[in-house]
C-alpha positions, 0 to 999 in steps of 0.5 A: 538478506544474504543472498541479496547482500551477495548480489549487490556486493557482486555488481559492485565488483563488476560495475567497477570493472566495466566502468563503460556503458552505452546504455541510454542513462549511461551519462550522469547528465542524462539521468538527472534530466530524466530526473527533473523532468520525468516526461513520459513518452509514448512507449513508455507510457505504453509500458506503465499501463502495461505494468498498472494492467498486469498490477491490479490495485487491491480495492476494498469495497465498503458496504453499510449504512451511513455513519457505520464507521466506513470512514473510520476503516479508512482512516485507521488502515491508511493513517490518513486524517479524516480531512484527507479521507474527506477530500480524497474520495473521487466520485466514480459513479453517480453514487460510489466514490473511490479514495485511492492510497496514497495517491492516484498515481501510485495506489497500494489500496483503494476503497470503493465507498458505496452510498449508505443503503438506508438512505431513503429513494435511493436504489442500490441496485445499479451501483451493485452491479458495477461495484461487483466489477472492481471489488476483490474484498467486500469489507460490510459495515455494520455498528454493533447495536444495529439490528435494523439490517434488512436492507443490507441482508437482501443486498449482500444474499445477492452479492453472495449468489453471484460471487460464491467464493468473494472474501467477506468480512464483517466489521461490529464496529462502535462497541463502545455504543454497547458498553454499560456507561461512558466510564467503561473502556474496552474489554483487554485482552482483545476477547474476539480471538478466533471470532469468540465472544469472549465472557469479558464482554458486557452482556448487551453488546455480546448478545446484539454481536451473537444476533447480528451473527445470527442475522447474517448466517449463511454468507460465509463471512468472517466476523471482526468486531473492531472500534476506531475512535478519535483519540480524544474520545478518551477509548484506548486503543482507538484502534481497537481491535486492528490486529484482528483486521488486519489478519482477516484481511491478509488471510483474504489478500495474501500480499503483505499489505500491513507489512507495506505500510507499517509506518507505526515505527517511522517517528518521523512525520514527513518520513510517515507522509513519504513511507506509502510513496515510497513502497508503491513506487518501488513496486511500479519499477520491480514490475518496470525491470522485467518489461522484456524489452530493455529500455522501454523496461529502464526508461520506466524504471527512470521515469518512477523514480524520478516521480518518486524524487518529485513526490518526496521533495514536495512531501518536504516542502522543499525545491528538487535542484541539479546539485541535490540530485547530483548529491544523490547520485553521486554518492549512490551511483549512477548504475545503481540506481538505474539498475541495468548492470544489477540485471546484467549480472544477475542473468550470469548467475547459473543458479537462478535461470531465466525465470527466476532471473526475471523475478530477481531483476525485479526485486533487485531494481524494487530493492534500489528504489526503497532504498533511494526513496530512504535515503531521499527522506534522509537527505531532504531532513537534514537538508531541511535542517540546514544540514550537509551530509557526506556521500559516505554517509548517503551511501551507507544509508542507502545499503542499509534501506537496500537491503531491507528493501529486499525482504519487505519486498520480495513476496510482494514482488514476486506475487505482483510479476506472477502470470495470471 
């Protein structure tokens, strides 16, 4: 957080002294055209398939008979409602569909569902081949007490000869089904550690959980037994079992993704909605910033934020105006946000060299975005209310979200920019 502090407080000194700039955004009004209509043009859009082709979205592939609870995944990872999981998913094939998080657009996850492989005529076999071609982790989903799993084993021993080394991850989810009575709520603390069944486990369900084991043996595969529920199923937590996911995921894909899209802390409701946004467009223009070519690389950065200004304003509810991105950019500033002189300035620090300057100038510009994606959060809440706020006030909101920006950031980032 230091060095980042010391980066930002240094291109505050220069900016001040080189007040004058003949980059493209060097107007204010510019900028804020830019910002109210974030057209794209033809080298531009060329950079951002660039940027989508070098960033390939994460996609979990959901294998298992219907009702297993695939949906139930979805909707505890992204917090998502099951209306809009329901609504969500795109067909892709003429059986798979594919539900991208938060949005098209600007995807963290995407979950590849596959039709159920019980469901009578239906022939796996093309969808396999072609899902094999998106998936980086295979996510099966089986309920615990299933053991009719014949279906799913010939498919997955075929999944597994082809790809040998693909992550998979086996979800025993509805435990609950596997409890002595409906009184009964889950076994704490959490009795799987480390894939264990632990002895606070009733009886049928560790023995129908040991067997399925037993079925699926030889796939290499990490068994999460799990139970996410609905609130009003009156099972707590009802999302038993979260925290064993989420590491088996990260040890698969080691990105930070529960980190991005830890929003159990934003109380706000429509700071919630805007959270996933907000860290996938600053981690579209950290990519954007280290385009080799300068303004293909600014006119990028400028166009996702201010797809990231529309974004939040819609999630508020509320009009983007000239006078409100004025406010912002005036208490920010313009060559913050559009980063050019904190890319300047980092080239003139010895310490870090031309490569590593690439990968700085990509965190600092991902940095600049959460931090404006924040403090447009905090500037359409109070607006929402009725509320001024100072530019001061704006200004010491965005130091504060810039830095934490930077931490959350900066693995993600750096992975992202990485060559293949």
């Amino acid at each position: 957080m230091s060095k980042l502090s010391d980066l930002f407080s240094k291109w505050k000194s220069r900016n001040k002294r080189n007040p004058e700039s003949n980059e493209p955004f060097a107007e204010r009004r510019d900028y804020t055209a830019k910002i109210l209509n974030p057209g794209v043009d033809a080298a531009v859009e060329q950079a951002i398939k660039a940027i989508h082709a070098s960033l390939p979205t994460p996609v979990f592939w959901l294998l298992g008979k219907t009702q297993s609870g695939k949906s139930a995944i979805v909707r505890t990872l992204t917090h998502s409602t099951a209306a809009e999981i329901g609504s969500g998913f795109k067909p892709c094939t003429k059986t798979a569909m594919f539900f991208d998080y938060p949005d098209s657009e600007s995807a963290l996850l995407r979950f590849l569902d596959t039709r159920g492989l019980s469901e009578a005529g239906y022939d796996p076999s093309e969808d396999m081949a072609w899902c094999e071609r998106q998936a980086h982790l295979l996510i099966v989903v089986v309920k615990a007490m299933d053991h009719q799993l014949e279906t799913l084993v010939s498919a997955l021993r075929k999944i597994r000869k082809a790809h040998p080394d693909w992550p998979l991850i086996v979800a025993q989810t509805s435990l609950h089904e596997g409890y002595p009575g409906r009184a009964a709520n889950h076994p704490q603390p959490y009795p799987f550690a480390s894939e264990a069944v632990g002895p606070a486990v009733p009886a049928g369900l560790r023995i129908s959980l040991l067997k399925q084991r037993q079925v699926l043996a030889g796939l290499n595969a990490r068994f999460v037994p799990i139970d996410f529920t609905f609130p009003e199923d009156g099972y707590e937590p009802a999302d038993y079992g979260i925290d064993a996911f989420w590491t088996a995921i990260e040890a698969a894909l080691p990105i930070g993704l529960r980190a991005m899209l830890d929003i159990g802390r934003i109380n706000d409701v429509y700071s919630k909605a805007a959270h996933p946004h907000i860290v996938s467009y600053a981690i579209l223009t950290g990519c954007a910033a280290a385009i080799p070519l300068p303004a293909a690389g600014l006119s990028a950065v400028v166009i996702l934020q201010g797809k990231m200004f529309h974004s939040i304003a819609s999630i508020y509810g509320l009009p983007l105006t000239r006078q409100s991105v004025s406010e912002i950019i005036g208490a920010i500033g313009l060559g913050v946000l559009s980063g050019m002189g904190g890319r300047e300035l980092l080239k003139l620090v010895p310490y870090y060299g031309q490569t590593v300057v690439a990968g700085m100038a990509g965190l600092y510009t991902a940095a600049v975005s959460y931090a404006l994606g924040k403090t447009l959060c905090f500037y359409f809440s109070h607006t929402k209310q009725g509320e001024a706020l100072s530019p001061e006030a704006l200004n010491a909101m965005f130091k504060r979200e810039f830095m934490r920006g930077g931490e959350l950031l900066r693995d993600a980032v750096k992975r992202r920019q990485a060559p293949e």
